[in-house]
VODRENSE-244151 format. One record per residue (C-alpha): residue number from 1; x, z, y. Coordinates in nm, 4 decimals, always signed. Layout:
<rs>
+-----+----------+----------+----------+
!   i !        u !        w !        v !
+-----+----------+----------+----------+
! NUM !        X !        Z !        Y !
...
+-----+----------+----------+----------+
</rs>
This chain:
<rs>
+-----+----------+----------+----------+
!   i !        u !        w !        v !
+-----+----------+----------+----------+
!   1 !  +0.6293 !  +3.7909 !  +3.5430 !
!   2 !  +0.6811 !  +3.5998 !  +3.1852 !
!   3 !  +0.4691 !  +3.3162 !  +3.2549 !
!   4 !  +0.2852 !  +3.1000 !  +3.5414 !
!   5 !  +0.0030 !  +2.8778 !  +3.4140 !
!   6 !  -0.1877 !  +2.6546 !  +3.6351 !
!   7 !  -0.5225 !  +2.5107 !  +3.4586 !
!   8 !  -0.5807 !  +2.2551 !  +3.7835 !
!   9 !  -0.4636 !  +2.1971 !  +4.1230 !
!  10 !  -0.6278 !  +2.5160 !  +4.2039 !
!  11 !  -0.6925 !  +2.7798 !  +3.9612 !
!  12 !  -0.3868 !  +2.9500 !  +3.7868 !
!  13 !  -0.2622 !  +3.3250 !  +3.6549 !
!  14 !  +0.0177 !  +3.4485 !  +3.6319 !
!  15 !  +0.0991 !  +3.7250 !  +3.4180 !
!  16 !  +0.3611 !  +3.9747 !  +3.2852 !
!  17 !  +0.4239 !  +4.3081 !  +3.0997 !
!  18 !  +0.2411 !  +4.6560 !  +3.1366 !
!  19 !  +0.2959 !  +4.8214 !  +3.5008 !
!  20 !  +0.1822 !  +5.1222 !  +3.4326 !
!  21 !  -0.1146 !  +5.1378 !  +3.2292 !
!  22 !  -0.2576 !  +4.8038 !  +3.2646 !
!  23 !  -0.1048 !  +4.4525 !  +3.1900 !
!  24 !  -0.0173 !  +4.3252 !  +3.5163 !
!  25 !  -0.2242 !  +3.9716 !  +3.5763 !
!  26 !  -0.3209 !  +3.7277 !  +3.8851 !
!  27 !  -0.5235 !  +3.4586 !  +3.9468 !
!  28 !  -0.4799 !  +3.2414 !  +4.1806 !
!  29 !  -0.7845 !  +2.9898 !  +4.2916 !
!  30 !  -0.5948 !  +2.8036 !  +4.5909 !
!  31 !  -0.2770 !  +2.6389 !  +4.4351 !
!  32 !  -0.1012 !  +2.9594 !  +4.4489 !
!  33 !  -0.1014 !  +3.0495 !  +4.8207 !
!  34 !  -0.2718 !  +3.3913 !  +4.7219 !
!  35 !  -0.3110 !  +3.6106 !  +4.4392 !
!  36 !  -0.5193 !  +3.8235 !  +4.2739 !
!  37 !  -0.5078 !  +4.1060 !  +4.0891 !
!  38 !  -0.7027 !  +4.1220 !  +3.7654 !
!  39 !  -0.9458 !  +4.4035 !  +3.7394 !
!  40 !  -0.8221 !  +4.6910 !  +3.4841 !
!  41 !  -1.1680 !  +4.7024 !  +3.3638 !
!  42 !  -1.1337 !  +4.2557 !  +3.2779 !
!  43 !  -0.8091 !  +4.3601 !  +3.1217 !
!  44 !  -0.7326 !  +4.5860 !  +2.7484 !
!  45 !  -0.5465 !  +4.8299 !  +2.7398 !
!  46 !  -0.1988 !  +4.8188 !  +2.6314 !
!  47 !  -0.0756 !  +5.0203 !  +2.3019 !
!  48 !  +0.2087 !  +5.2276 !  +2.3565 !
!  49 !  +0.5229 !  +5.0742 !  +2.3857 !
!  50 !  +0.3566 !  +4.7259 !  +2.3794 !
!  51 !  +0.4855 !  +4.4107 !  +2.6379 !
!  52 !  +0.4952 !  +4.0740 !  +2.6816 !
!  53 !  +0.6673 !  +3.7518 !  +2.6261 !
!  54 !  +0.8054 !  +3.4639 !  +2.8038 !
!  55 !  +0.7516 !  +3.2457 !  +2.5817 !
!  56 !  +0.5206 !  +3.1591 !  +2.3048 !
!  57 !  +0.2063 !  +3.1701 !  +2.5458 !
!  58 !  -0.0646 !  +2.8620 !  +2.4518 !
!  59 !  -0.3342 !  +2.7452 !  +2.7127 !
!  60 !  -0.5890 !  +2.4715 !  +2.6461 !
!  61 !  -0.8743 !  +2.3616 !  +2.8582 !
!  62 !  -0.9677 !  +2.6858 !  +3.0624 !
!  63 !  -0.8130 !  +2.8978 !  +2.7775 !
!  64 !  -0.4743 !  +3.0650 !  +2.7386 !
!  65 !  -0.3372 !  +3.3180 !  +2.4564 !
!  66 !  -0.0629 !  +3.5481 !  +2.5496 !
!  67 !  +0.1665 !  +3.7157 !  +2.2333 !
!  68 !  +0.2628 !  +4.1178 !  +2.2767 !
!  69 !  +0.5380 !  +4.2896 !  +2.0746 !
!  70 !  +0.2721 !  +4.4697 !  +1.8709 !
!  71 !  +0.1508 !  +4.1224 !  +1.6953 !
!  72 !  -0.1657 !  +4.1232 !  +1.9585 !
!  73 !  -0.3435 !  +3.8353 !  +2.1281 !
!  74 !  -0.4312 !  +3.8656 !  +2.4556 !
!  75 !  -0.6608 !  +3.5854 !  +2.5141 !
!  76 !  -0.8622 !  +3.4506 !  +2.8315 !
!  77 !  -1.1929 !  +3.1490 !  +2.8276 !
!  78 !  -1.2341 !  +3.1475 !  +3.1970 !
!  79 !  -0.8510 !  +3.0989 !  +3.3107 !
!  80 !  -0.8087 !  +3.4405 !  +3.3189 !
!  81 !  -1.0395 !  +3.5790 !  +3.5011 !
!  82 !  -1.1410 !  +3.8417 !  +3.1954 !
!  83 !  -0.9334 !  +3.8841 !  +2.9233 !
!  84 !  -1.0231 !  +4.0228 !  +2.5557 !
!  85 !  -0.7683 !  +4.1015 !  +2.2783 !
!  86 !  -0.6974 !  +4.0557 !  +1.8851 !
!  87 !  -0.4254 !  +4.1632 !  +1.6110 !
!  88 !  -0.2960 !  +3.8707 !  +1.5082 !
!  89 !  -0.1617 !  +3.8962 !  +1.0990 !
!  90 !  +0.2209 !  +4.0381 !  +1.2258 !
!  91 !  +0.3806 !  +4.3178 !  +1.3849 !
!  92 !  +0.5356 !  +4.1461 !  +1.6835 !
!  93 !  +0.5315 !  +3.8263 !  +1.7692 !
!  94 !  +0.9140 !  +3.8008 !  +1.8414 !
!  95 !  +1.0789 !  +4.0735 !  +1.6591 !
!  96 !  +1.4303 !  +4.1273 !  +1.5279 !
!  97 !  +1.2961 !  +4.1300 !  +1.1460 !
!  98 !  +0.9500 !  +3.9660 !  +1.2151 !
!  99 !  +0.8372 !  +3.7237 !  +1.4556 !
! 100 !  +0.5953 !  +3.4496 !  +1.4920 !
! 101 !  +0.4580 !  +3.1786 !  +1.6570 !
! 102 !  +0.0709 !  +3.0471 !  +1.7309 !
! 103 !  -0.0228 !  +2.7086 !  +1.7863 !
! 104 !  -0.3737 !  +2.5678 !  +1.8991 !
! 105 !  -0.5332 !  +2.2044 !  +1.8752 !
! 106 !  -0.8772 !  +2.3447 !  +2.0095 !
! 107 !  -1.0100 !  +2.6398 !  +2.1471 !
! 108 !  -1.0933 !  +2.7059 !  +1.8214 !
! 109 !  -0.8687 !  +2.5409 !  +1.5558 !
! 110 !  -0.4834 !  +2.6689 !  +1.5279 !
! 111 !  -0.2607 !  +2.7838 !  +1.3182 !
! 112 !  +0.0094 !  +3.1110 !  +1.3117 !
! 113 !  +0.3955 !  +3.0708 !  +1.1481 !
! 114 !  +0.5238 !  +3.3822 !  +1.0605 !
! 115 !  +0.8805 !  +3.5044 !  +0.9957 !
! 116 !  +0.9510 !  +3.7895 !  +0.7781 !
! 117 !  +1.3213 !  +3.7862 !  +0.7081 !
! 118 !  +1.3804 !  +3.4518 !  +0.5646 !
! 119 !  +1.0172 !  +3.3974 !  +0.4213 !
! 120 !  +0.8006 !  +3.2105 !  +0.6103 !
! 121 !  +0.4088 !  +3.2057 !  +0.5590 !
! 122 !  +0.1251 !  +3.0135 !  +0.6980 !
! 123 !  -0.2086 !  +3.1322 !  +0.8801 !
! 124 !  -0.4690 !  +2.8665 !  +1.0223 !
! 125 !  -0.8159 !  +3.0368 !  +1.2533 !
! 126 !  -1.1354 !  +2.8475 !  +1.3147 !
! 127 !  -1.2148 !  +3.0602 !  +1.6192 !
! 128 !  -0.9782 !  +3.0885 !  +1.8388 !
! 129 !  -0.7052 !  +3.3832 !  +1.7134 !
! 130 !  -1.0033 !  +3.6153 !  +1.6710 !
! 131 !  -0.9959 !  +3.5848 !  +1.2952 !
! 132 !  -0.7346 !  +3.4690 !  +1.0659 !
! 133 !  -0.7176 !  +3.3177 !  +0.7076 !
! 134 !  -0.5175 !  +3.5111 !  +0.4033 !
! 135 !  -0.1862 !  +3.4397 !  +0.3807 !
! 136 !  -0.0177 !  +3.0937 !  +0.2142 !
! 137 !  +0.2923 !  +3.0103 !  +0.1757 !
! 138 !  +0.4357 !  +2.7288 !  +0.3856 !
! 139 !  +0.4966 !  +2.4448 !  +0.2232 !
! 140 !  +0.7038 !  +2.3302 !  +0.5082 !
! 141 !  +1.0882 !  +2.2156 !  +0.5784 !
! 142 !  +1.0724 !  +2.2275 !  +0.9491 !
! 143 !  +0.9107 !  +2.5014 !  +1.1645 !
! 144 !  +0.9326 !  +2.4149 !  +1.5178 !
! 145 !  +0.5613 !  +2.3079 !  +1.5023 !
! 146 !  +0.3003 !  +2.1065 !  +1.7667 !
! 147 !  -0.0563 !  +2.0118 !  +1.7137 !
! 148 !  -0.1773 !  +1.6838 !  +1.7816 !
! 149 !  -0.4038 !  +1.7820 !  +2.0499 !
! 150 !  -0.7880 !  +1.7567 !  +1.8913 !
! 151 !  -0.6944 !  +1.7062 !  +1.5440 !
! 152 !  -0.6069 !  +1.8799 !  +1.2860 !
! 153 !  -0.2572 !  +1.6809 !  +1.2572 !
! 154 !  +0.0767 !  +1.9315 !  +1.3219 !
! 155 !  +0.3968 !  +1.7967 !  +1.3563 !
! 156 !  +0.7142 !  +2.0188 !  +1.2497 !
! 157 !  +1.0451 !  +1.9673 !  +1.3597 !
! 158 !  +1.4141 !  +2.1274 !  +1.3317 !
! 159 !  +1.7665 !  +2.1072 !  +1.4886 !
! 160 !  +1.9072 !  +2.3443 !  +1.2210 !
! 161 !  +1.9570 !  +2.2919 !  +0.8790 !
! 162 !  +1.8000 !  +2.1056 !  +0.7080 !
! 163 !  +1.7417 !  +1.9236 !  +1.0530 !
! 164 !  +1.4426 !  +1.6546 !  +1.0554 !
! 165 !  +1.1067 !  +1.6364 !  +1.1291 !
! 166 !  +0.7411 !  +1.5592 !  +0.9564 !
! 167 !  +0.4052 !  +1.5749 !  +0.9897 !
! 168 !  +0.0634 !  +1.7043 !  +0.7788 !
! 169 !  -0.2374 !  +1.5156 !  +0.8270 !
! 170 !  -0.4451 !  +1.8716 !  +0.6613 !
! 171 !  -0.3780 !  +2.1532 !  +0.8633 !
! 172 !  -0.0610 !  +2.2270 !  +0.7239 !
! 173 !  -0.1554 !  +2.2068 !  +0.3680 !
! 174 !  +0.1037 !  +1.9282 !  +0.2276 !
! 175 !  +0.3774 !  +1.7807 !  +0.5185 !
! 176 !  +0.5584 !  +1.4356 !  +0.4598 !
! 177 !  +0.8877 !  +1.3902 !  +0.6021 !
! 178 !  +0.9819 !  +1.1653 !  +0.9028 !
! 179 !  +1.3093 !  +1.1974 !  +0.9041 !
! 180 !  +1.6212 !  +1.4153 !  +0.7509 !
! 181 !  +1.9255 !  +1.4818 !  +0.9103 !
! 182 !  +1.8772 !  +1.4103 !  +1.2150 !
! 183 !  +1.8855 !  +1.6848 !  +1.4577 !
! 184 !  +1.4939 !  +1.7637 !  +1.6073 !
! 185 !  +1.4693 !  +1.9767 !  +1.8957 !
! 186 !  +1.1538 !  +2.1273 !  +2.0432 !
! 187 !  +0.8714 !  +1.8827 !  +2.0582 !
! 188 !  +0.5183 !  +1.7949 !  +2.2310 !
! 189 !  +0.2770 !  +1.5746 !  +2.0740 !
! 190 !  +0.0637 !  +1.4164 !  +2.3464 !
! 191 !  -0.1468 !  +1.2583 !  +2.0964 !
! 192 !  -0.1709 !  +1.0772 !  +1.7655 !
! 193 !  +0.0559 !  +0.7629 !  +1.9139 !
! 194 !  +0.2847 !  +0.9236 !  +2.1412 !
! 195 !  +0.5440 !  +1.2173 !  +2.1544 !
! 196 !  +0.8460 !  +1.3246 !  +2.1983 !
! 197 !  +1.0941 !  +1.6020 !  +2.0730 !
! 198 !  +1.4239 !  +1.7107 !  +2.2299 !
! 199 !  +1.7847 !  +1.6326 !  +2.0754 !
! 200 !  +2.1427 !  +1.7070 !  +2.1312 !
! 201 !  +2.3342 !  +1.5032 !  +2.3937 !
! 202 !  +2.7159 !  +1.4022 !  +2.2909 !
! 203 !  +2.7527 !  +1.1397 !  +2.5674 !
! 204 !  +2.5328 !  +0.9832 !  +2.8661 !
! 205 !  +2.4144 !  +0.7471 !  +2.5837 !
! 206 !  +2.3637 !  +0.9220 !  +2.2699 !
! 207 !  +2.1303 !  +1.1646 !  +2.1829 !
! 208 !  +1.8875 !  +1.3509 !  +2.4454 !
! 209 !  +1.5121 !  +1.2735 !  +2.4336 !
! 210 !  +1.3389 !  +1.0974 !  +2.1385 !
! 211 !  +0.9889 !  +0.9688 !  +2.1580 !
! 212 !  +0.7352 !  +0.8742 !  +1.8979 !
! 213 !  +0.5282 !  +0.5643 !  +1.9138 !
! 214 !  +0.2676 !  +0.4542 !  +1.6464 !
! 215 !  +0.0627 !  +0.6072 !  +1.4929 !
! 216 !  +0.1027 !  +0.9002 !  +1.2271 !
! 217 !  +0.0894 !  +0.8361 !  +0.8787 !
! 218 !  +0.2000 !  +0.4165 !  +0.9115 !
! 219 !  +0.5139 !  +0.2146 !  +0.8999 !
! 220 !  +0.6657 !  +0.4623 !  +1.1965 !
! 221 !  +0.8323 !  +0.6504 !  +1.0209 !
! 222 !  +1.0415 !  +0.3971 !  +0.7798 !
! 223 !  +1.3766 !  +0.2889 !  +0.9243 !
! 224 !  +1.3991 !  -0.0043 !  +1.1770 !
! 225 !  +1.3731 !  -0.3399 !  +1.0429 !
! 226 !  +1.5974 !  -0.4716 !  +1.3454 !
! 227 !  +1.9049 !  -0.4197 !  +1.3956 !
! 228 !  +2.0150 !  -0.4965 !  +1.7777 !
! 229 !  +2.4126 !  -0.5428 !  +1.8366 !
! 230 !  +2.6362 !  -0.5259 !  +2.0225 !
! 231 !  +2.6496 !  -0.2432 !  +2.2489 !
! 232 !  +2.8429 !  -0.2632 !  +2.4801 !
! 233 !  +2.7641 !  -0.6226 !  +2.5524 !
! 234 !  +2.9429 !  -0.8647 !  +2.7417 !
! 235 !  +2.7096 !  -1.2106 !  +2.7090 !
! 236 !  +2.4382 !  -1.2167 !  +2.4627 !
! 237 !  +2.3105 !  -0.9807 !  +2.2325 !
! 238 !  +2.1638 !  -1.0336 !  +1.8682 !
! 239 !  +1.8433 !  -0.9513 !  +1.7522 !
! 240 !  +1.8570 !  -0.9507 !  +1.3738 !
! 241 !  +1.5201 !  -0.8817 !  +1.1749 !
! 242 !  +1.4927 !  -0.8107 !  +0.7849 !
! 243 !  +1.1948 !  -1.0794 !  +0.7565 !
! 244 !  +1.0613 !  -1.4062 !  +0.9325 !
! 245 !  +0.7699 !  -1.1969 !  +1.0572 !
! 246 !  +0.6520 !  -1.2871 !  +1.4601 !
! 247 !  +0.7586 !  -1.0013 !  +1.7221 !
! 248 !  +0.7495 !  -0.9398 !  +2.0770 !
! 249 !  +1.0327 !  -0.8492 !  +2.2914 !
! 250 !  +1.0510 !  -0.6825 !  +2.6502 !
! 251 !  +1.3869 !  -0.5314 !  +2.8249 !
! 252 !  +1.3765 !  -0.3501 !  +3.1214 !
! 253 !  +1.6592 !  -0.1792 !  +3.2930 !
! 254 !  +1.6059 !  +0.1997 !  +3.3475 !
! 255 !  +1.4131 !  +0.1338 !  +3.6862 !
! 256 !  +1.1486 !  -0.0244 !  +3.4804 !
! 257 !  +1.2218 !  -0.3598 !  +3.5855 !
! 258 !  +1.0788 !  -0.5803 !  +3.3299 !
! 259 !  +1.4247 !  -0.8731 !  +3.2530 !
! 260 !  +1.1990 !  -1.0200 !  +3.0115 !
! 261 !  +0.9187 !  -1.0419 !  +2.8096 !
! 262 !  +0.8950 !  -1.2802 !  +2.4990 !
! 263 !  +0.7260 !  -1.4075 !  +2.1714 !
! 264 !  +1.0260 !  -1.4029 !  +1.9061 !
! 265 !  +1.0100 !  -1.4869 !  +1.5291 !
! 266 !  +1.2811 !  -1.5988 !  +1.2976 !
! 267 !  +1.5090 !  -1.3652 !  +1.1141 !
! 268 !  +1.8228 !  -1.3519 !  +1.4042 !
! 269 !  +1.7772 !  -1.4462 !  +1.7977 !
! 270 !  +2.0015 !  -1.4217 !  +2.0343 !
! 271 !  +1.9326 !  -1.3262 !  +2.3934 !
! 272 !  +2.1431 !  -1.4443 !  +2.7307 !
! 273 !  +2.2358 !  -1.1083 !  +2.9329 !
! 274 !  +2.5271 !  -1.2679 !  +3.1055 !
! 275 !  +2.3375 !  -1.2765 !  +3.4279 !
! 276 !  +2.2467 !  -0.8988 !  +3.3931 !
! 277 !  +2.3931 !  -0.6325 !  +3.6177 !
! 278 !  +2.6098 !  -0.3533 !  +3.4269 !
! 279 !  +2.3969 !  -0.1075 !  +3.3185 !
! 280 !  +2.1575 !  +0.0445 !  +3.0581 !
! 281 !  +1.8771 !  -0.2061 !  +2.9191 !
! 282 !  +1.6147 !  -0.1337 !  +2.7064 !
! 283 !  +1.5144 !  -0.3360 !  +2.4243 !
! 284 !  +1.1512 !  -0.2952 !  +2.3173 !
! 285 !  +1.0398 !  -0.4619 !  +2.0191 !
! 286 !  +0.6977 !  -0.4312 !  +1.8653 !
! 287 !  +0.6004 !  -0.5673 !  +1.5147 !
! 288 !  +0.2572 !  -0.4717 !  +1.3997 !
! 289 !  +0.1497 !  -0.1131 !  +1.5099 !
! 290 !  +0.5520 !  -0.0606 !  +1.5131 !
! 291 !  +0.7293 !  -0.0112 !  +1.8205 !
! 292 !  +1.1129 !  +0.0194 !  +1.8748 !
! 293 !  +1.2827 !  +0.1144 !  +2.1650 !
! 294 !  +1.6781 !  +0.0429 !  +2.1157 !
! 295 !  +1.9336 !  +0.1333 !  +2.3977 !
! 296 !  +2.1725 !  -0.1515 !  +2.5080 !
! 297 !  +2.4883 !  -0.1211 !  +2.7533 !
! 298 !  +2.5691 !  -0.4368 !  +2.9429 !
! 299 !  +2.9979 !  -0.4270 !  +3.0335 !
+-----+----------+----------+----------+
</rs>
């Protein structure tokens, strides 16, 4: 098998490369506790030579695209019950000279990167992978890309170089940077406020996860007005903001234990943490449609 996908607590499919003549696919309508073999006749036939992935498979809704080798689509509407297919604008979706990857918002709006060599160029569909537009080329910096689901709003990240993210509000048209230099790992987008992307770990405390919070296209994405020191504490730590402007501050420990929750303003504030246990506290601060969430270590 490359792939399980489960659609609801009941209904999934599972699904792999050719046996035989037919792609070999089950769904499952009982939380997996039997299987069932897709029909040949629900199924296309695959080319010669052609297989699967393990990765790069999309499912939205009751809907789920699978990538071949031969730059095909296999593509289900009723969780895979019957299955139709479509050449995508490639050769193979994860090839040693070409390669690609598909991303979906809707079941009808996405969007396909593709990877000749070192040149990279842009596809976007209005119906689902059956059709795609003519080539562009992508205007991009980052190509790890992830819809924000319903919208036509992609965010592209990278760990490589140049490492960063950013985002385009037009389906990939223009793209305004987040961030540079800062190493961006694969990411989700759970929608237009909240998301996260993966990152490199060089300690317990630095690196790992990042997550978004805001909204796209405001004051998110400049740096921090607050700077939040020190770490490790011992007694109290200092809050220091750029302006006078009011803010709100909660710190929980990792638990989720809320240590407090206050109304700040003023340009520096210092908080008492003598009392705290040693540990990991974080120090949420939110100033207009801003949030910041800033790691502290308590000695």
């Amino acid at each position: 098998m490359n792939g399980v996908v489960f659609f609801d607590a009941n209904n999934g499919v599972a699904f792999g490369d050719p046996e035989g003549n037919e792609f070999e696919i089950y769904t499952s309508n009982n939380g997996g506790s039997t299987w069932t073999r897709v029909a040949a006749a629900s199924v296309p036939n695959p080319l010669s030579g052609e297989y699967g992935y393990n990765g790069g498979f999309r499912h939205i809704g009751s809907t789920i695209w699978l990538p071949t080798n031969k730059g095909r689509l296999l593509k289900s509407t009723n969780m895979g019950v019957t299955w139709t297919v479509s050449q995508a604008p490639l050769t193979d979706f994860s090839g040693t000279s070409q390669s690609g990857n598909v991303h979906f918002s809707t079941v009808n709006n996405g969007c396909l990167l593709k990877k000749v060599n070192t040149t990279y160029t842009f596809y976007t569909t209005t119906n689902g992978g059956t059709t795609w537009s003519a080539a562009t080329p992508y205007t991009g910096t980052y190509y790890v890309i992830d819809y924000v689901p319903n919208t036509n709003i992609l965010v592209a990240t990278s760990a490589g170089t140049p490492s960063g993210s950013a985002y385009s509000l037009d389906n990939g048209t223009s793209w305004t940077t987040i961030d540079s230099g800062a190493q961006r790992g694969a990411l989700a987008m759970f929608d237009s406020s909240t998301g996260w992307c993966g990152g490199f770990s060089t300690d317990p405390l630095t690196g790992g996860i990042f997550k978004l919070s805001g909204n796209l296209s405001n004051e998110i994405f400049t740096p921090s007005k607050f700077k939040v020191y020190p770490s490790p504490a011992n007694n109290f730590v200092t809050i220091t903001a750029e302006s006078t402007d009011a803010y709100s501050l909660k710190i929980t420990d990792l638990s989720g234990k809320v240590m407090m929750n206050s109304e700040l303003s003023g340009m520096d504030n210092t908080v008492d943490v003598s009392n705290y246990a040693s540990g990991i506290y974080l120090f949420e601060i939110k100033s207009g449609n801003r949030t910041d969430t800033i790691k502290v270590v308590k000695n």
